[in-house]
C-alpha positions in Angstrom: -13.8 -14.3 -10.0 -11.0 -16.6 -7.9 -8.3 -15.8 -6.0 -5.3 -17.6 -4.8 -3.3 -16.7 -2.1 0.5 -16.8 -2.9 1.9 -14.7 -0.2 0.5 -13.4 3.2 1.8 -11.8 6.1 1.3 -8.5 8.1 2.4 -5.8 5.5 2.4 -7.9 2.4 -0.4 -9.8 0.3 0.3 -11.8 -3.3 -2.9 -12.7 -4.8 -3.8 -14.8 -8.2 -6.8 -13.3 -9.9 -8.0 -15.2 -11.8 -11.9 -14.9 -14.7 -11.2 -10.6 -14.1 -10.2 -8.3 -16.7 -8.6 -4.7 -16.9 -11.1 -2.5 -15.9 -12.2 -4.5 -12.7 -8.1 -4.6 -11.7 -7.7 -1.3 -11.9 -11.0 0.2 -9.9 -9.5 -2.3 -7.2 -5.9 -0.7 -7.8 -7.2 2.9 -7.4 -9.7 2.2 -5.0 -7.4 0.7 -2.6 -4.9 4.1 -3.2 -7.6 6.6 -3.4 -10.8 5.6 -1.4 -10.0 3.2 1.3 -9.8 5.1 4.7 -7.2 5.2 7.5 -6.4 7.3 10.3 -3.8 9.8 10.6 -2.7 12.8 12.3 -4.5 16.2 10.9 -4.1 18.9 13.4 -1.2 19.4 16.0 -1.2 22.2 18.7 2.1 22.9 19.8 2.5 23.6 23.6 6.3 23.9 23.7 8.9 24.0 20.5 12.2 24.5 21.5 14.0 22.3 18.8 15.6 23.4 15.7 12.8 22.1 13.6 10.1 24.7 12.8 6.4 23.9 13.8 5.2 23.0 10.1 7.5 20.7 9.7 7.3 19.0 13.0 3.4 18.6 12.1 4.1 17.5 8.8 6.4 14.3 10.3 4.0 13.7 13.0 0.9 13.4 9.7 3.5 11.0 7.5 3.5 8.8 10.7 1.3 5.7 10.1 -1.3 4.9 12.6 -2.7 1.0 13.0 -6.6 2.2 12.1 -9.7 0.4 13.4 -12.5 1.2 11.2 -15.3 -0.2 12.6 -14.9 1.7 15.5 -15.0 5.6 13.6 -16.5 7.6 11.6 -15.3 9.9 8.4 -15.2 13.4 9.4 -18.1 14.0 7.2 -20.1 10.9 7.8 -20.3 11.8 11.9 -23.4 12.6 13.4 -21.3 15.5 15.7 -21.4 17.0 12.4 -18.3 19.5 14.2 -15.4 20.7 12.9 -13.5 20.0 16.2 -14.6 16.3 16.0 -16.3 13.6 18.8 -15.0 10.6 20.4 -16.7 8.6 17.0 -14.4 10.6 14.6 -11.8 12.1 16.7 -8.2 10.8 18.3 -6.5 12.5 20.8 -2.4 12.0 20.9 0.1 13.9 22.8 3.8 13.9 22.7 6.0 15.3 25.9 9.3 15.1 25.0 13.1 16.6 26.5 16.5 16.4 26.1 18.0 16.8 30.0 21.9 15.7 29.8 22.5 14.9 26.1 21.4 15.2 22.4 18.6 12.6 21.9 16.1 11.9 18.8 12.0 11.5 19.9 10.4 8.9 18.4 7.1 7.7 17.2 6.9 5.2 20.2 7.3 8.3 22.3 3.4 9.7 21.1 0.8 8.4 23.7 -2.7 8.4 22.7 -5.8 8.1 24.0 -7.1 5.0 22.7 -4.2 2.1 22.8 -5.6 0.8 19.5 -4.8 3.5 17.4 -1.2 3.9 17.9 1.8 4.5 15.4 2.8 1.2 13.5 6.4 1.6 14.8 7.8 2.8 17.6 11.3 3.8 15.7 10.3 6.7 13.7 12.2 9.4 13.8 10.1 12.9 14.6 12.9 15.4 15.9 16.6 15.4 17.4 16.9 17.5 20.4 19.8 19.3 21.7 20.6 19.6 25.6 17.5 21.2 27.8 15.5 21.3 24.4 11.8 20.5 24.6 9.1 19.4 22.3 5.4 19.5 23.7 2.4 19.2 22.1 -1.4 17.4 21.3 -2.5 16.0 17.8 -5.9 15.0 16.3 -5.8 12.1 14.5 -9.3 11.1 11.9 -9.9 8.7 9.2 -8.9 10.1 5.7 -8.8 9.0 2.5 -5.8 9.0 -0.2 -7.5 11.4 -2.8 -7.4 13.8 -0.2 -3.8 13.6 0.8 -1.2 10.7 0.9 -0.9 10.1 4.3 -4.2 9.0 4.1 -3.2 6.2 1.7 -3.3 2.8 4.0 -1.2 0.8 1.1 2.8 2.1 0.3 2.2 -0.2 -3.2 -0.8 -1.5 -4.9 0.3 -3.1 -8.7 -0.9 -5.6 -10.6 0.5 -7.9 -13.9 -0.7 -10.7 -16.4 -0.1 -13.7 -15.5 3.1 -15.0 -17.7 2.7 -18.2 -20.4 5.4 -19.4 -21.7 6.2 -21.8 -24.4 9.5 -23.7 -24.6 11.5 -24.6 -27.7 10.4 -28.2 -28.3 13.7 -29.0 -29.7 17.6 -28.9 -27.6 18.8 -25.7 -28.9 23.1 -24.6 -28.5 21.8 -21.0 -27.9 19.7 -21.2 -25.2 21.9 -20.1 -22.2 21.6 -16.5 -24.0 17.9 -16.6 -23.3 18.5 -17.7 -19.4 21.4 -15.0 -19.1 20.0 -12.3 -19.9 16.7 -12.4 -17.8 17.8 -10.2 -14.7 14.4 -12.2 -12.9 16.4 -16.0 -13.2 13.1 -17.4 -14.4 14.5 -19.9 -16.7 17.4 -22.8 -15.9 19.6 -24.9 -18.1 20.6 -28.4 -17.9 21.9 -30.5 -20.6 21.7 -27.9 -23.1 17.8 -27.9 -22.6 15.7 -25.0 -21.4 13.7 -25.0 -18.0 11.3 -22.7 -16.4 12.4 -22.2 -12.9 10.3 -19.5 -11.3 7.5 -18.5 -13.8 5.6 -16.2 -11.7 8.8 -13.7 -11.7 8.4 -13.2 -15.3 7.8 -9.8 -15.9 7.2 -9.8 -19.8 9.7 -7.8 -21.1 10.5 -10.0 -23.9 14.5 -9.8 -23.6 14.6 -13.1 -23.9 12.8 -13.5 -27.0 14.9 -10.5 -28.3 18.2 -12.6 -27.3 17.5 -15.6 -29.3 19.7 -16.0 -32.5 17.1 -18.0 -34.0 14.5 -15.9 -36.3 11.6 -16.4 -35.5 12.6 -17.2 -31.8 11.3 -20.6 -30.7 10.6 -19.6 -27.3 7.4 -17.9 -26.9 6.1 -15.4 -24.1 2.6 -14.7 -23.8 0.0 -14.3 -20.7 -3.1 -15.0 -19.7 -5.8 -12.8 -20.5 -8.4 -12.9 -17.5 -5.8 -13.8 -15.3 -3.1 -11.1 -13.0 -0.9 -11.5 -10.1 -1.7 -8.5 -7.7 0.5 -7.4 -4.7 -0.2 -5.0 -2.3 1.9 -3.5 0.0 0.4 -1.8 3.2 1.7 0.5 5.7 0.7 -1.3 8.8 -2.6 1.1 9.4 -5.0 -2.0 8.0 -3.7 -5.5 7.0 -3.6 -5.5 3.0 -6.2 -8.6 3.0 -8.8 -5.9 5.1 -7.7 -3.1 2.3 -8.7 -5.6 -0.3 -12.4 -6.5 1.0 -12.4 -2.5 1.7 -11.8 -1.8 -1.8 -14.3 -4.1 -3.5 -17.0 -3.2 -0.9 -17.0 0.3 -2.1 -16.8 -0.6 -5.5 -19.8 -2.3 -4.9 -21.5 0.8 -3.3 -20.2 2.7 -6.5 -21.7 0.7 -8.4 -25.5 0.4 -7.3 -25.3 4.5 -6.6 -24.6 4.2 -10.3 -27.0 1.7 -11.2 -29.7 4.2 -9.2 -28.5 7.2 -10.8 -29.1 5.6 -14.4 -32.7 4.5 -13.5 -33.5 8.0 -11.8 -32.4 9.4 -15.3 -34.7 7.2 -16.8 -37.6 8.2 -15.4 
């Protein structure tokens, strides 16, 4: 299997895939949604609520918040030697928030949260927890562990993980009158006209919906729209708690792991 790199920065990765097929796409997909773990915020104890917000609801904001995650440092609730339900330093994150409104109405934010260990912070400091009226007060200490997205979606460290074929397309070898009504009606722009002469101008845009082909006058249309079989454009989208090229080499490490416990599994049957 290869991969191509098409787009890269903090939050957002565009990959080429190329000699994969279905199956192997979409354990990737599901593993990098479902099985991949970040940390987020599972228990708050509320010291002081004097906002117009119920507890539950302040507690559910404060879990929704992403945290930057380092996962080399922790250790899955159930994977901890402490083995407690309170938690330990190695699976366990301490945050408080300390929060009031003295002269004027004011909204807390995420930036607002102080925890324990600078690296595992909330991803943005402009998150919006609660609005607090004059001489209102919101106190109160979270426990943040790793998670994973099966469990509950704040666990998720990816807000999009898709995939596609990779578009063919063949031209009409001839000039054809007709063939703005093909570029028109693509809402993607991927083809161009000059001269009365079909272009492709952005082909990995295509996204195969054949309204093009449906558009042409001429029966059977010229233009053709295929993809490659063994090869897909993947995009993942994460929320800041792991860079989506770290949520990729998560993904296919545990599909590795899933596999040989498989592969063991089979052979102890065996026997």
């Amino acid at each position: 299997m290869k991969i191509e790199v098409l787009e890269k920065n903090d939050t957002n990765l565009r990959i080429i895939v190329k000699d994969a097929d279905i199956p192997l796409m979409n354990a990737i997909r599901r593993l990098a949604l479902a099985e991949v773990p970040c940390m987020a915020i599972e228990e708050v104890v509320m010291i002081e609520n004097s906002s117009i917000l119920q507890d539950e609801i302040i507690a559910h904001r404060l879990g929704l918040t992403p945290l930057k995650t380092d996962l080399a440092s922790y250790n899955l609730p159930d994977e901890c030697p402490c083995q407690s339900e309170f938690g330990c330093q190695q699976c366990r994150v301490t945050l408080t928030l300390d929060a009031e409104a003295k002269d004027a109405t004011r909204t807390v934010y995420s930036g607002e949260i102080v925890s324990e260990n600078p690296e595992i912070i909330p991803v943005s400091d402009t998150i919006p927890i609660v609005k607090l009226a004059k001489n209102q007060k919101l106190k109160l200490e979270a426990y943040a562990r790793l998670g994973k997205g099966k469990v509950h979606a704040k666990w998720q460290p990816v807000s999009m993980c898709a995939y596609k074929y990779y578009p063919k397309i063949t031209l009409p070898e001839e000039d054809c009158e007709n063939c703005s009504k093909c570029a028109d009606i693509c809402s993607k722009r991927v083809f161009a006209v000059k001269d009365g002469k079909l272009s492709v101008r952005s082909l990995l845009d295509c996204t195969l919906c054949m309204d093009c082909v449906e558009a042409c006058p001429k029966n059977p249309s010229p233009l053709k729209i295929e993809w490659e079989k063994n090869v897909f454009i993947m995009n993942i989208e994460s929320t800041g708690a792991l860079p989506p090229e770290r949520v990729l080499k998560e993904a296919y490490k545990l599909l590795g792991k899933q596999l040989n416990e498989f592969e063991e599994l089979i052979k102890a049957e065996q026997l």
